[in-house]
C-alpha positions, 0 to 999 in steps of 0.5 A: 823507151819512155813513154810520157803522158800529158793531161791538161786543160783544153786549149793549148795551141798547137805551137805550145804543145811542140814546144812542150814535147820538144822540153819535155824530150830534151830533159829526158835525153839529157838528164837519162841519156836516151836519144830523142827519138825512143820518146814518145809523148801523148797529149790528152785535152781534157776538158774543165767539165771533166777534171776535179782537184779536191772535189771540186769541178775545174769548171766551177773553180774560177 
């Protein structure tokens, strides 16, 4: 079922990523009708020093 990746900054807490797995599971349930527990939800941390918007570096960007 689905399969949902999230990449974000480094940094979020534990508690923050719960909190957005379990928003991200109920408006998939709710919105496609699938039961919580056929989603999957990956958390990918990537650091500033590896992420670019526009070519240019999230880590120069202030």
């Amino acid at each position: 079922m689905p399969v949902v990746n999230v990449a974000m900054y480094a940094g979020r807490t534990d508690q923050q990523k719960s909190d957005l797995a379990k928003a991200i599971t109920k408006a998939i349930s709710e919105t496609a009708g699938i039961p919580d527990s056929a989603t999957t939800i990956i958390f990918q941390d990537v650091e500033k020093t590896e992420w670019a918007v526009g070519g240019v570096m999230a880590s120069e960007d202030q």
